[in-house]
C-alpha positions, -999 to 999 in steps of 0.1 A, spaced: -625 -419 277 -623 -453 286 -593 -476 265 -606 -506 252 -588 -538 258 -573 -546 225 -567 -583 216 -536 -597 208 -518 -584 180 -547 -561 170 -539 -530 149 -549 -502 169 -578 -480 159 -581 -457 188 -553 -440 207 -532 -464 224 -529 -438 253 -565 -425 257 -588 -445 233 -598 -412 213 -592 -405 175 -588 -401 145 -553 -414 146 -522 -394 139 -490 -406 127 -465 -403 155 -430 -405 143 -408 -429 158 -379 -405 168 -395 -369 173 -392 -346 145 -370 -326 165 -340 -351 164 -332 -343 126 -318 -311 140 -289 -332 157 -289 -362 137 -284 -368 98 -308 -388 76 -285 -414 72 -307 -450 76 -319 -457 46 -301 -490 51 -306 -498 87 -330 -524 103 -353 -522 129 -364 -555 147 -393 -565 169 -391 -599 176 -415 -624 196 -398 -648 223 -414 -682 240 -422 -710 223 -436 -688 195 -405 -669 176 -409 -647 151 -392 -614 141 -399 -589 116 -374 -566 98 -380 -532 83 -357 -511 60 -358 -477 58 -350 -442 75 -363 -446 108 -362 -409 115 -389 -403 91 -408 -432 98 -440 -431 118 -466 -454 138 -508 -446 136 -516 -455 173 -519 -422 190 -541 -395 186 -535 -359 174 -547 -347 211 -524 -362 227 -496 -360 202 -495 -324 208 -506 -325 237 -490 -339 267 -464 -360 243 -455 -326 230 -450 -313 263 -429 -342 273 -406 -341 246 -399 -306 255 -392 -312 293 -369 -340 279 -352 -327 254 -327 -303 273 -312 -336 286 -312 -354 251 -294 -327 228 -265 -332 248 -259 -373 238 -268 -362 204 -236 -341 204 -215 -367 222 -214 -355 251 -225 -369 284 -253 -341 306 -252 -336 342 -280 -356 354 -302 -351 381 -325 -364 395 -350 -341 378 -331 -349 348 -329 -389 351 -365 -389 355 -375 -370 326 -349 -387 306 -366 -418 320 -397 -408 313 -391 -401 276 -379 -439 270 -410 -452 283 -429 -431 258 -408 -440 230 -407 -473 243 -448 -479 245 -453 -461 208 -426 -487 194 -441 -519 204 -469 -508 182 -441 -513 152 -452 -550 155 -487 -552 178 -478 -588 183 -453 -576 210 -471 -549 225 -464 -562 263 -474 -533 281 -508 -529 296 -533 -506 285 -539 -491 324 -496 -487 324 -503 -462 291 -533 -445 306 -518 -439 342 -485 -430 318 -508 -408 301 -518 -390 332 -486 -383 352 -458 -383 324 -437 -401 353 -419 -431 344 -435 -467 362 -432 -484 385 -417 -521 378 -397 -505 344 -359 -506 344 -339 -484 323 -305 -479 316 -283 -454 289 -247 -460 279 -224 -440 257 -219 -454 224 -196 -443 197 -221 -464 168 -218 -476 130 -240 -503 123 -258 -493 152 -266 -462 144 -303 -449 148 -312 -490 152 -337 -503 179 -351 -535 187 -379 -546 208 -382 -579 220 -417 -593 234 -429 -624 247 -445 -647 267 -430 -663 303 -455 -668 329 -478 -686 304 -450 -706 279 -461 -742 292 -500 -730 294 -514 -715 262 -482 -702 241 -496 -693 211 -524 -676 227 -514 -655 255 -502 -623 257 -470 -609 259 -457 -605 296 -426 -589 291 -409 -564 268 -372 -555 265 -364 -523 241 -327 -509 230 -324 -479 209 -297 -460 196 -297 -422 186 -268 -405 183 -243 -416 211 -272 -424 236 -279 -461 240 -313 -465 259 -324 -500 272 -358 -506 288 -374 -537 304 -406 -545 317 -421 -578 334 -457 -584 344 -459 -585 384 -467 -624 381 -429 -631 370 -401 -634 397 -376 -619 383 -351 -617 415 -326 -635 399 -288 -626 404 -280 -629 370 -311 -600 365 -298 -577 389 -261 -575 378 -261 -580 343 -265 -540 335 -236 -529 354 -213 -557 341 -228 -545 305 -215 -513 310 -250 -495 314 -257 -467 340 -296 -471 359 -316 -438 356 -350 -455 362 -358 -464 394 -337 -434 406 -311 -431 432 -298 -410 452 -265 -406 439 -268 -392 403 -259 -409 375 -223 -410 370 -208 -404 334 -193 -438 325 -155 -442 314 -167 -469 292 -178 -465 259 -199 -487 240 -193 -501 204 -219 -518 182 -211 -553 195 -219 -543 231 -250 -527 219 -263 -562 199 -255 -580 238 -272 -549 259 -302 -561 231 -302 -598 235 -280 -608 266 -314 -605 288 -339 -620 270 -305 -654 267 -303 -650 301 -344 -662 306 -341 -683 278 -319 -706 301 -339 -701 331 -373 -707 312 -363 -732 284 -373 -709 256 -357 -704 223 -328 -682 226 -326 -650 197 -296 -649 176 -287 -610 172 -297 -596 136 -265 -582 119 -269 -557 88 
């Protein structure tokens, strides 16, 4: 089937992945999770805010492990997602227990691969800041491999106010001076947290240089370790661990960072 280009901010009525339907409710974090981790968010927020010249930011309350998103289908929530959750969640438990896996390449790559998945259901959360394109979810879709032009990062963090958070920040570079309130996000920066895994995902459209030093060494000096694109030297486990004021800079230290170089308005971290 072919996926219809949606227009910005539109709702989705077909499957984001493969344009099919009826639309299921995919949950947020896989139902799986509430093995390992405690229902205990009834009080946490989840942001998803819009950069540029056009700011916005929306704030949701509730327990994001029972919360769900209607923009994929049921075929392919039991399908291939299934399937990917299942090669991925060997490597997952272990975080959820506090500990820190052996990873791979194999390992780094499914890991990887899951936080693209999680990360192109959640900008759906808001469809304002779903940055991603439609052909990056369908050739997603077909090989379950993470893309091309992503970084991600994880970090162990010992949480509190962070715990089971994420925010997704979206926006508009290439075309801030052009048409701001018009054109379509460009560039998407996710952070999650789930039990002592912190996961951190960009993504800029091709048309944005983004080989800036202050780009390519701000992970390290964050204390994140790069599993997407892989290396090959595995992932080391770091001696650093993270609290929840490292997590709120891993979430908004980047997006500061091209607020200087692009003159945009900078976002002030959300504390609950």
């Amino acid at each position: 089937m072919i996926l219809r280009p949606m227009s910005i901010g539109e709702t989705p009525k077909t499957c984001v992945f493969c344009g099919g339907g009826p639309l299921s409710h995919e949950h947020i974090w896989a139902e799986w999770i509430q093995t390992y981790v405690s229902r205990a968010f009834s009080k946490r927020m989840h942001t998803a805010s819009f950069s540029g010249t056009l700011h916005a930011e929306r704030i949701w309350n509730g327990d994001m492990l029972t919360a769900t998103i209607p923009c994929v289908c049921e075929r392919c929530n039991s399908g291939w997602m299934s399937r990917l959750q299942t090669r991925a969640k060997p490597h997952i438990v272990p975080f959820l227990q506090a500990t820190w896996p052996t990873l791979d390449r194999w390992a780094s790559r499914s890991l990887a691969a899951w936080i693209t998945m999680f990360t192109m259901v959640y900008e759906f959360r808001d469809p304002r800041t779903a940055a991603i394109p439609s052909k990056q979810r369908d050739t997603f879709r077909r090989t379950r491999d993470p893309i091309d032009g992503w970084e991600i990062w994880i970090a162990k963090i010992n949480p509190n106010r962070w715990r089971g958070r994420i925010t997704h920040v979206a926006g508009t570079l290439y075309d801030v001076k052009h048409s701001p309130l018009n054109a379509r996000p460009d560039h998407q920066i996710t952070t999650g947290v789930i039990g002592n895994l912190l996961f951190h995902s960009y993504y800029f459209a091709p048309e944005l240089d983004m080989s800036m030093p202050e780009i390519e060494e701000y992970g390290s000096a964050l204390g994140l370790t790069r599993i997407w694109p892989t290396t090959e030297t595995p992932p080391h486990c770091p001696v650093r661990v993270l609290f929840d004021a490292d997590a709120e800079n891993v979430a908004y230290s980047l997006i500061n960072v091209l607020a200087k170089v692009y003159g945009i308005q900078p976002l002030v971290p959300v504390r609950n």
